[in-house]
N, CA, C and O atoms as a GROMACS GRO file, in nm:
protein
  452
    1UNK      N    1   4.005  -1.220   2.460
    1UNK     CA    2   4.114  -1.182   2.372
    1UNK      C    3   4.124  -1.284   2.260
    1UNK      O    4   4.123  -1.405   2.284
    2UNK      N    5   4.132  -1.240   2.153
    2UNK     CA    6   4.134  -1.334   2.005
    2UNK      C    7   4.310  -1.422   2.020
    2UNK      O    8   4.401  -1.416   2.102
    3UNK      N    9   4.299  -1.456   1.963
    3UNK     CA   10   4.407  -1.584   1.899
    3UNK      C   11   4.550  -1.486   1.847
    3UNK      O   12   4.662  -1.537   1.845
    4UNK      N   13   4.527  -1.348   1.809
    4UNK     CA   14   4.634  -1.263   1.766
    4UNK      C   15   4.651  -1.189   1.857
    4UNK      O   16   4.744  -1.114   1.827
    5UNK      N   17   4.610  -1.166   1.962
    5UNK     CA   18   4.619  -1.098   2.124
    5UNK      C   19   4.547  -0.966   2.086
    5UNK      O   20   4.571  -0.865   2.152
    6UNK      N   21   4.485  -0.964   2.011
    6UNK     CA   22   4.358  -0.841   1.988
    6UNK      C   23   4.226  -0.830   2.093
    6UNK      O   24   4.144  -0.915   2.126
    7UNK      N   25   4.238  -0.712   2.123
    7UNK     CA   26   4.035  -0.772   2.231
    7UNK      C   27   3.983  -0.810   2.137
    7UNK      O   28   3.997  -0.752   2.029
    8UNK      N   29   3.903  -0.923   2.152
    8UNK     CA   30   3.802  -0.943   2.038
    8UNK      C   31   3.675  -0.814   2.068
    8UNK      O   32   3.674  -0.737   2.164
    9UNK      N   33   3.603  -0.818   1.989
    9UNK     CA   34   3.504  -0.721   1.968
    9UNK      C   35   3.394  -0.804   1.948
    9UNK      O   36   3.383  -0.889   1.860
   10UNK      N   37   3.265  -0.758   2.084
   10UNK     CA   38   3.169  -0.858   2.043
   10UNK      C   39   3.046  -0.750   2.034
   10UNK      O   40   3.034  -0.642   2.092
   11UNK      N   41   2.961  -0.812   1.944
   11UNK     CA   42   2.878  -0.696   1.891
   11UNK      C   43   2.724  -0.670   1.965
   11UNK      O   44   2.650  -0.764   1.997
   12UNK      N   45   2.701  -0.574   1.977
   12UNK     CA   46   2.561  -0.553   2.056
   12UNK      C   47   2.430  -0.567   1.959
   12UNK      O   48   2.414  -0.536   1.842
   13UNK      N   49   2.357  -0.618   2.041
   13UNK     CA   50   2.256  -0.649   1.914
   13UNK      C   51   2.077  -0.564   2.022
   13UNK      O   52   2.049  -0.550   2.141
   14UNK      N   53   2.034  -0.546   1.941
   14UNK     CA   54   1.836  -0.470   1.997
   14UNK      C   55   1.798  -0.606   1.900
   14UNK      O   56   1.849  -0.645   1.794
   15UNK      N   57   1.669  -0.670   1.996
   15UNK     CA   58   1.579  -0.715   1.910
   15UNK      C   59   1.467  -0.703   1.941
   15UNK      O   60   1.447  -0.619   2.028
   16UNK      N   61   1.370  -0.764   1.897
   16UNK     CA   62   1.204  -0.678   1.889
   16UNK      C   63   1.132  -0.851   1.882
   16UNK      O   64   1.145  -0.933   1.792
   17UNK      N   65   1.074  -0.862   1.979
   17UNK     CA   66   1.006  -1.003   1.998
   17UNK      C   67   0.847  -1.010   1.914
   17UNK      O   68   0.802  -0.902   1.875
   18UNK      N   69   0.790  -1.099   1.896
   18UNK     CA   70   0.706  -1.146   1.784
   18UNK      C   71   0.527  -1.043   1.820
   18UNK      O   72   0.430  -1.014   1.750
   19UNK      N   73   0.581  -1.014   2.012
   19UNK     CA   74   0.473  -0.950   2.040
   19UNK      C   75   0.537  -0.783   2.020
   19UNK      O   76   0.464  -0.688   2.048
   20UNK      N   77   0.603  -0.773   1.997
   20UNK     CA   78   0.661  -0.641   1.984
   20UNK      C   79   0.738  -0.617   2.118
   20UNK      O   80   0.708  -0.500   2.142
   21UNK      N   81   0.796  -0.646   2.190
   21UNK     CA   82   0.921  -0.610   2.322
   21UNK      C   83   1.024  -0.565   2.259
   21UNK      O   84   1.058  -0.622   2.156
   22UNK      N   85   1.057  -0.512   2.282
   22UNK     CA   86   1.221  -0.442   2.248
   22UNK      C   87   1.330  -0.432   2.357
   22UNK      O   88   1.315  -0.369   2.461
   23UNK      N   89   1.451  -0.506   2.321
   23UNK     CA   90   1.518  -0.494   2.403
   23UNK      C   91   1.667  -0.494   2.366
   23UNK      O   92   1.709  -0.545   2.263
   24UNK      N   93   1.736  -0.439   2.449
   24UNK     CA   94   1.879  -0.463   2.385
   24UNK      C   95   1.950  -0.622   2.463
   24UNK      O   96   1.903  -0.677   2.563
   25UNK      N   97   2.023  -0.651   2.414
   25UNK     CA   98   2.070  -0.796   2.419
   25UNK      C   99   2.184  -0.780   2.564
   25UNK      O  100   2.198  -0.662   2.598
   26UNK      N  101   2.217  -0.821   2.599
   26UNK     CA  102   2.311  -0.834   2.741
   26UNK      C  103   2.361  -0.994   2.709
   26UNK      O  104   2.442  -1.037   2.792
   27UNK      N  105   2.335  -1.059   2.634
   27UNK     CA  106   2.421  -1.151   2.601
   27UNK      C  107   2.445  -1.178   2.461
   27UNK      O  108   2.406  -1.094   2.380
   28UNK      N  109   2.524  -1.319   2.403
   28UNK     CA  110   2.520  -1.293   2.247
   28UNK      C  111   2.447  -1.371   2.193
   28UNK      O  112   2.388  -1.459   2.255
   29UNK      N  113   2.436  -1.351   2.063
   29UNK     CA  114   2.308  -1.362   1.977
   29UNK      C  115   2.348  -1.469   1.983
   29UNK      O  116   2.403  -1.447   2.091
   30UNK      N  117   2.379  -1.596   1.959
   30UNK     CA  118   2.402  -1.700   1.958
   30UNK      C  119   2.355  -1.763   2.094
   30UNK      O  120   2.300  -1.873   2.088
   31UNK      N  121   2.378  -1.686   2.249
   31UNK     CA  122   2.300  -1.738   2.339
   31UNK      C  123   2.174  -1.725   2.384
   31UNK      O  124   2.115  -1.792   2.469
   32UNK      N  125   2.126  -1.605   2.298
   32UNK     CA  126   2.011  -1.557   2.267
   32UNK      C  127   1.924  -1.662   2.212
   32UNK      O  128   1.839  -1.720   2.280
   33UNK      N  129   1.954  -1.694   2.041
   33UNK     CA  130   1.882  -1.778   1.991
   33UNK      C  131   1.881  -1.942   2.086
   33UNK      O  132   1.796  -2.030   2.102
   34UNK      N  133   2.000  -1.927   2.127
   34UNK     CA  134   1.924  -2.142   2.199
   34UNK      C  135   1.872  -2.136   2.309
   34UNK      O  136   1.853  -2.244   2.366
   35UNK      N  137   1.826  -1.990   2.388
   35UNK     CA  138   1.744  -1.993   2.470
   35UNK      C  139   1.622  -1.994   2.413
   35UNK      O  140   1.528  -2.020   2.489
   36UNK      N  141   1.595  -1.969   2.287
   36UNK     CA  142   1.510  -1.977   2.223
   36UNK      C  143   1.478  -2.051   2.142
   36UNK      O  144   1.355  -2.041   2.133
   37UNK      N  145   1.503  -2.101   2.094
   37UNK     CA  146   1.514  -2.241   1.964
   37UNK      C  147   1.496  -2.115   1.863
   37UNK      O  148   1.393  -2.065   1.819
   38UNK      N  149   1.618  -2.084   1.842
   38UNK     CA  150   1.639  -1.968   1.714
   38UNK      C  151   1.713  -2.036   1.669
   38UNK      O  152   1.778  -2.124   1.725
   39UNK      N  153   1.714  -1.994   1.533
   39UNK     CA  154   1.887  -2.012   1.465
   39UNK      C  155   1.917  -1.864   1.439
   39UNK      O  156   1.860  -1.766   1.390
   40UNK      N  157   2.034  -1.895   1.496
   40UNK     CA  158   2.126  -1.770   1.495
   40UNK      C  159   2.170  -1.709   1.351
   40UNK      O  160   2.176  -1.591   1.317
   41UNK      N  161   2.197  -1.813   1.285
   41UNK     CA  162   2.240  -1.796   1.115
   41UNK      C  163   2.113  -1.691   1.052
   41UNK      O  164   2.148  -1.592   0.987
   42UNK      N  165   1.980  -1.716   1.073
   42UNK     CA  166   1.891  -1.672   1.031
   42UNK      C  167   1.859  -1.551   1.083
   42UNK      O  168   1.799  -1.476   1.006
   43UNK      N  169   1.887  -1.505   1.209
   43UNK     CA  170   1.848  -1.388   1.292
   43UNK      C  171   1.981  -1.304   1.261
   43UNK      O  172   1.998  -1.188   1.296
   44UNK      N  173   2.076  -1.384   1.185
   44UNK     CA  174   2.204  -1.269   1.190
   44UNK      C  175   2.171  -1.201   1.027
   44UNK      O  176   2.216  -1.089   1.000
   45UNK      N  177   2.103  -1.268   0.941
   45UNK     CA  178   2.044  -1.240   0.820
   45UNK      C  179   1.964  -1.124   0.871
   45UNK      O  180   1.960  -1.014   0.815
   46UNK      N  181   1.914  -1.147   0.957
   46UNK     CA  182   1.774  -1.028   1.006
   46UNK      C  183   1.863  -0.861   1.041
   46UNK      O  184   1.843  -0.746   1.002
   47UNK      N  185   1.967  -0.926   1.134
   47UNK     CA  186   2.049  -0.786   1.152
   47UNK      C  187   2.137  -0.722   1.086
   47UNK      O  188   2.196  -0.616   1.109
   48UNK      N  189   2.145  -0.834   0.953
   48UNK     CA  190   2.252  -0.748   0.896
   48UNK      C  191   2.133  -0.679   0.802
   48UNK      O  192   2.148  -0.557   0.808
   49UNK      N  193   2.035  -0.708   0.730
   49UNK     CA  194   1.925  -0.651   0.684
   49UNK      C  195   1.895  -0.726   0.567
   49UNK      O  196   1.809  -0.676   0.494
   50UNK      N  197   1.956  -0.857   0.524
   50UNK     CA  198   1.921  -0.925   0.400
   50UNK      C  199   1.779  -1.006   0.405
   50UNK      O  200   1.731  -1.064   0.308
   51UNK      N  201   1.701  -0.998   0.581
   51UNK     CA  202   1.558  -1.076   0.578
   51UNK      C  203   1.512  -0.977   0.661
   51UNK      O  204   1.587  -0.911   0.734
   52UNK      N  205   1.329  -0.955   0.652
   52UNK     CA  206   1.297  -0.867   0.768
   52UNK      C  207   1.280  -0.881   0.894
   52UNK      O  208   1.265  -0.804   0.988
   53UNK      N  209   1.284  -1.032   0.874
   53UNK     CA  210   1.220  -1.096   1.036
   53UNK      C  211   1.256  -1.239   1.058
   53UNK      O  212   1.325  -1.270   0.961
   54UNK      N  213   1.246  -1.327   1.128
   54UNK     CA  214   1.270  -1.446   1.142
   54UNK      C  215   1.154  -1.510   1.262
   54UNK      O  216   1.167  -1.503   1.384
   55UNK      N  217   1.035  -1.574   1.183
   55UNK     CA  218   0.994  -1.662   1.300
   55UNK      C  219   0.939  -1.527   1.440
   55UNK      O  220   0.939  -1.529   1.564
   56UNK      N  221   0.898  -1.418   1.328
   56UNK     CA  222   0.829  -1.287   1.341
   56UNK      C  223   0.926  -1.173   1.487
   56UNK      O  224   0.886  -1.101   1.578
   57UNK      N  225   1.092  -1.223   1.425
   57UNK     CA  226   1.148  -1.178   1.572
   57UNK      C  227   1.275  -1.058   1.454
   57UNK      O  228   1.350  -1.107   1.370
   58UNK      N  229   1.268  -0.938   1.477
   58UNK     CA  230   1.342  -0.852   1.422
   58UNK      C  231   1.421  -0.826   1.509
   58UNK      O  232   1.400  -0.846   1.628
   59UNK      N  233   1.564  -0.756   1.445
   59UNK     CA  234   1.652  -0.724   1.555
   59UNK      C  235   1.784  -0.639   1.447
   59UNK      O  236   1.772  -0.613   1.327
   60UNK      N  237   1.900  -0.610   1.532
   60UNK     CA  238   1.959  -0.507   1.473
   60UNK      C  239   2.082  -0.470   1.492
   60UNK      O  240   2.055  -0.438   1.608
   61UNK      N  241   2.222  -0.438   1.482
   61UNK     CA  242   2.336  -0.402   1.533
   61UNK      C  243   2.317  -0.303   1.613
   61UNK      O  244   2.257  -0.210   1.559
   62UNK      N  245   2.346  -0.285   1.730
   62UNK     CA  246   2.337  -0.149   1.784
   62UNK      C  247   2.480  -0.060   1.787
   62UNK      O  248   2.587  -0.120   1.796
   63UNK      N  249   2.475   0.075   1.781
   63UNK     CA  250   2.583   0.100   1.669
   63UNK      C  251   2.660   0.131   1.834
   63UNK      O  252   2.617   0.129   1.949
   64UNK      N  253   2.778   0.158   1.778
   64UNK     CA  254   2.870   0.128   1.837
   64UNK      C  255   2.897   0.278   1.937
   64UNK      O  256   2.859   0.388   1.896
   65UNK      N  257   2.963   0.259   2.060
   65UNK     CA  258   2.971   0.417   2.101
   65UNK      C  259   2.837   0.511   2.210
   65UNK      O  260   2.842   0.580   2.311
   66UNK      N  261   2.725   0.459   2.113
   66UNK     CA  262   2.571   0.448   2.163
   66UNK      C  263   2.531   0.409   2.320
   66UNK      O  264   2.573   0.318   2.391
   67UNK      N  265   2.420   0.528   2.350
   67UNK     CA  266   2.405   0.483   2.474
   67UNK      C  267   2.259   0.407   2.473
   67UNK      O  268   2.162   0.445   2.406
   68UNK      N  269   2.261   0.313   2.544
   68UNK     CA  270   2.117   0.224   2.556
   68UNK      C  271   1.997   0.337   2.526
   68UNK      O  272   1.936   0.304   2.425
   69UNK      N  273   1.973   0.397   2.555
   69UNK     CA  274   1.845   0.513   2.545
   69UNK      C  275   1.877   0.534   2.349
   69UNK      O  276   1.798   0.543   2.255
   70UNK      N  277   1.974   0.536   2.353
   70UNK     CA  278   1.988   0.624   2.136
   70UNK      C  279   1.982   0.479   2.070
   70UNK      O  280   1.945   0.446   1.957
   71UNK      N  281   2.024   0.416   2.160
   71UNK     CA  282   1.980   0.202   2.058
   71UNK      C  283   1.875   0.213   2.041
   71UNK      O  284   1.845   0.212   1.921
   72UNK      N  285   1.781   0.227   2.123
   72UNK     CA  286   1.636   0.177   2.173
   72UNK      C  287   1.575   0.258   2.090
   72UNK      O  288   1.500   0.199   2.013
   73UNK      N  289   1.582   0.437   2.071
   73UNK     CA  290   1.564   0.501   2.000
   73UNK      C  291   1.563   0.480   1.862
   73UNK      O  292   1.452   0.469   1.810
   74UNK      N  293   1.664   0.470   1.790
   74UNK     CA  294   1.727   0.420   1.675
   74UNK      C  295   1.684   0.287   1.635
   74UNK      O  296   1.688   0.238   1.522
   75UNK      N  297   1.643   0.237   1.740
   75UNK     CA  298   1.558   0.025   1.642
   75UNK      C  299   1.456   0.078   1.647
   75UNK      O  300   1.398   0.064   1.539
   76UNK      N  301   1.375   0.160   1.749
   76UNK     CA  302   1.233   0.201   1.709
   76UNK      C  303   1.223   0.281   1.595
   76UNK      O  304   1.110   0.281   1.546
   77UNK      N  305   1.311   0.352   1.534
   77UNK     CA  306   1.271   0.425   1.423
   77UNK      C  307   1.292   0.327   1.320
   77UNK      O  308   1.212   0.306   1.229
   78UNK      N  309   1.425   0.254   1.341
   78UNK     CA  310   1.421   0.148   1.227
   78UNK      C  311   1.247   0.027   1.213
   78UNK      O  312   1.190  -0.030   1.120
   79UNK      N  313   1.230   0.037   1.316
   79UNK     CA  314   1.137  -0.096   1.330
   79UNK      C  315   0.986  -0.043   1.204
   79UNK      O  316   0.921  -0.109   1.124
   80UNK      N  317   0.985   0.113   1.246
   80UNK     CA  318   0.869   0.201   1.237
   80UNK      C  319   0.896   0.218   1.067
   80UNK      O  320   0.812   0.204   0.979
   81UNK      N  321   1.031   0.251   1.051
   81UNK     CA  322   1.059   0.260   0.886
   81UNK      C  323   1.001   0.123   0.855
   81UNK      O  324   0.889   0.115   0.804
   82UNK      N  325   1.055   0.040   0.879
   82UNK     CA  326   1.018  -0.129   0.796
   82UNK      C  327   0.890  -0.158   0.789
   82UNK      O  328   0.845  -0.200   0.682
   83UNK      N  329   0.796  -0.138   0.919
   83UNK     CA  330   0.670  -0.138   0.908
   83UNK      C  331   0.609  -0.101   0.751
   83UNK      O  332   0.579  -0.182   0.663
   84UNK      N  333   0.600   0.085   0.746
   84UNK     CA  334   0.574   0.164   0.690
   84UNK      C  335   0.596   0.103   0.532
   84UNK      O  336   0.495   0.095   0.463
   85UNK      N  337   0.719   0.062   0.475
   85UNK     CA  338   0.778  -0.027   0.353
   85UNK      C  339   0.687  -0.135   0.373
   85UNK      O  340   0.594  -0.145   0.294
   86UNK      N  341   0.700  -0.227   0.476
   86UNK     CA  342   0.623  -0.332   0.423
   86UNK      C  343   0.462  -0.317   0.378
   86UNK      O  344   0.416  -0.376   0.280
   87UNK      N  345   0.390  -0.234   0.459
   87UNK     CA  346   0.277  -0.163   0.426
   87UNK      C  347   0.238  -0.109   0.289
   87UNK      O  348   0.124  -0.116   0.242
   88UNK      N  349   0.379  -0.036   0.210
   88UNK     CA  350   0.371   0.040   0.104
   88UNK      C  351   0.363  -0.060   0.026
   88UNK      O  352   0.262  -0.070  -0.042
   89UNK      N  353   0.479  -0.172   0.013
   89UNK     CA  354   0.445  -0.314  -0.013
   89UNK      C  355   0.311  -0.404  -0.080
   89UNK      O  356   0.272  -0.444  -0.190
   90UNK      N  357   0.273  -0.407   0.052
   90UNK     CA  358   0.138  -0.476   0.054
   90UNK      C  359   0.047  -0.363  -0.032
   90UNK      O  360   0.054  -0.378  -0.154
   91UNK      N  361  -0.014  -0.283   0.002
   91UNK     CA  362  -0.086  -0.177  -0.090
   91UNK      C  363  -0.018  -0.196  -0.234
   91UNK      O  364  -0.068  -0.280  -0.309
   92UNK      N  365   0.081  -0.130  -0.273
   92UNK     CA  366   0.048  -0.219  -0.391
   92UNK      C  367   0.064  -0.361  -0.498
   92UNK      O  368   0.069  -0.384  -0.619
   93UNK      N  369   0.070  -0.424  -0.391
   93UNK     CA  370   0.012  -0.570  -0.409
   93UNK      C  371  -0.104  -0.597  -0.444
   93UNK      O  372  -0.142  -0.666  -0.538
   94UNK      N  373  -0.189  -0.515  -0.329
   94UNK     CA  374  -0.327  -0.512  -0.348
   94UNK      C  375  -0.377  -0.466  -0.437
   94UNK      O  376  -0.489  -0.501  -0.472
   95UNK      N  377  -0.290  -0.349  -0.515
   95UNK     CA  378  -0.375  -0.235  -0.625
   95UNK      C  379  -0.338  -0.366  -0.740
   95UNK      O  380  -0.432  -0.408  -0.808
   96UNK      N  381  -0.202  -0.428  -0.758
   96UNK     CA  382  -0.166  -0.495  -0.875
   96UNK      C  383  -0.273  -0.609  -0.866
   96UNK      O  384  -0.293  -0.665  -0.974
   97UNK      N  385  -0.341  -0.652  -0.767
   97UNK     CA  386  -0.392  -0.768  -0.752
   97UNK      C  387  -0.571  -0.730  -0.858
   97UNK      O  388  -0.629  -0.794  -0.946
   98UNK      N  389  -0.602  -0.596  -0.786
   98UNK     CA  390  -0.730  -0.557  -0.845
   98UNK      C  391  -0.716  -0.524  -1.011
   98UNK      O  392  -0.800  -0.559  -1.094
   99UNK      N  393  -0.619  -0.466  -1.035
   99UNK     CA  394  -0.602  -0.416  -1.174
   99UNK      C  395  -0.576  -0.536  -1.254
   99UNK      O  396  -0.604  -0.530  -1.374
  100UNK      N  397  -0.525  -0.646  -1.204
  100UNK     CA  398  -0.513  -0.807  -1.260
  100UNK      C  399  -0.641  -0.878  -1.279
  100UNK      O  400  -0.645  -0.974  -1.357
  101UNK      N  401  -0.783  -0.826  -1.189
  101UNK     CA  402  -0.882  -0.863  -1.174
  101UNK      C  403  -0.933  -0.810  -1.262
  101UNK      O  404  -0.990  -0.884  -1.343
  102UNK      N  405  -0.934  -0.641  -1.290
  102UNK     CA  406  -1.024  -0.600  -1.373
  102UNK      C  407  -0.967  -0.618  -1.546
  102UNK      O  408  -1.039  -0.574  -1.636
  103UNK      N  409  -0.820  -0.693  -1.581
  103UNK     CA  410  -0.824  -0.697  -1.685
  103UNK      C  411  -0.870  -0.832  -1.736
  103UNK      O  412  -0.924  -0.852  -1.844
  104UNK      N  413  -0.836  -0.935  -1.631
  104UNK     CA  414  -0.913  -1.020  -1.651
  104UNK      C  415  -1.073  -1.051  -1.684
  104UNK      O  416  -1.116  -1.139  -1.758
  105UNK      N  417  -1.130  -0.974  -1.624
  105UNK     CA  418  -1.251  -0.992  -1.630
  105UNK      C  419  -1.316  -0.876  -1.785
  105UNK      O  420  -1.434  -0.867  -1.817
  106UNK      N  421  -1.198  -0.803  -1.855
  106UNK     CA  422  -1.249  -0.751  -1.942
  106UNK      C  423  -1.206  -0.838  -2.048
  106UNK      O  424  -1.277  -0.875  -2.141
  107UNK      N  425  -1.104  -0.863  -2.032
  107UNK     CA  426  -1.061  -1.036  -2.120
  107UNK      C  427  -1.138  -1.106  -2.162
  107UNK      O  428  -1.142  -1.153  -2.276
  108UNK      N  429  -1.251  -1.131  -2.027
  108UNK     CA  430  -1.362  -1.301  -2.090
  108UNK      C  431  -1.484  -1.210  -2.160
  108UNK      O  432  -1.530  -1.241  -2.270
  109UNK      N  433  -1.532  -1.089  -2.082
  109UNK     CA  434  -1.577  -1.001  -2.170
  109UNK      C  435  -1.562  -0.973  -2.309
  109UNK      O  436  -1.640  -0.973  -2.404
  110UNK      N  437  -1.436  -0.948  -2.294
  110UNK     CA  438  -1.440  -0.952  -2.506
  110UNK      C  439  -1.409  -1.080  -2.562
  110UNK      O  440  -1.403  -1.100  -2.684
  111UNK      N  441  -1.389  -1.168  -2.474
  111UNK     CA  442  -1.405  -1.340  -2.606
  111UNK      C  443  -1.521  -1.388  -2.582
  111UNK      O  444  -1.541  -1.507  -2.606
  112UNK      N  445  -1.629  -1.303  -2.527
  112UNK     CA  446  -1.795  -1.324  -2.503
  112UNK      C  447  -1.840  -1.256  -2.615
  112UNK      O  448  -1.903  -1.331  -2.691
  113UNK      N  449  -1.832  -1.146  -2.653
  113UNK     CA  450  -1.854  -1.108  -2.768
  113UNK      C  451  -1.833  -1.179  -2.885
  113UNK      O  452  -1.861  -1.128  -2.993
   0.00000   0.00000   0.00000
């Protein structure tokens, strides 16, 4: 109970380990991370969605109401979206990287002339 005689509300969290495990949390993220040498500050960045990962460990609010089976459900689709973005990402990274190559190299080409 909070300090204003409110239940406090403590929040459920899914996270997704560096080998890929998924699990929902049974304790709080804060006892989570110092079983781990996490920082919590950084993994709470991860769940609210302002970083993708931390120290290659993703994770997530699990929404509220939800039964363990629709969490588990629901971070795997999230996990599978982020993948997919970071992928789209990288590709064109890669295309900007080649098209940077080939203007370069038409560059020294024409101050060879």
């Amino acid at each position: 109970v909070a300090a204003d005689n409110k239940p406090s509300v403590k929040r459920r969290y899914w996270v997704c380990s560096p080998q890929g495990d998924l699990e929902l949390l049974t304790c709080s993220m804060a006892e989570f991370c110092k079983e781990r040498s996490l920082a919590a500050s950084s993994m709470s960045k991860v769940a609210a969605g302002r970083a993708d990962h931390y120290k290659g460990w993703r994770c997530g609010h699990a929404r509220d109401g939800a039964s363990e089976d629709e969490i588990l459900a629901e971070a795997y689709e999230k996990l599978r979206a982020q993948e997919e973005r970071i992928a789209e990402e990288e590709r064109r990274a890669a295309g900007h990287k080649a098209s940077e190559g080939r203007r370069r190299r038409a560059e020294k080409a024409a101050a060879v002339e």
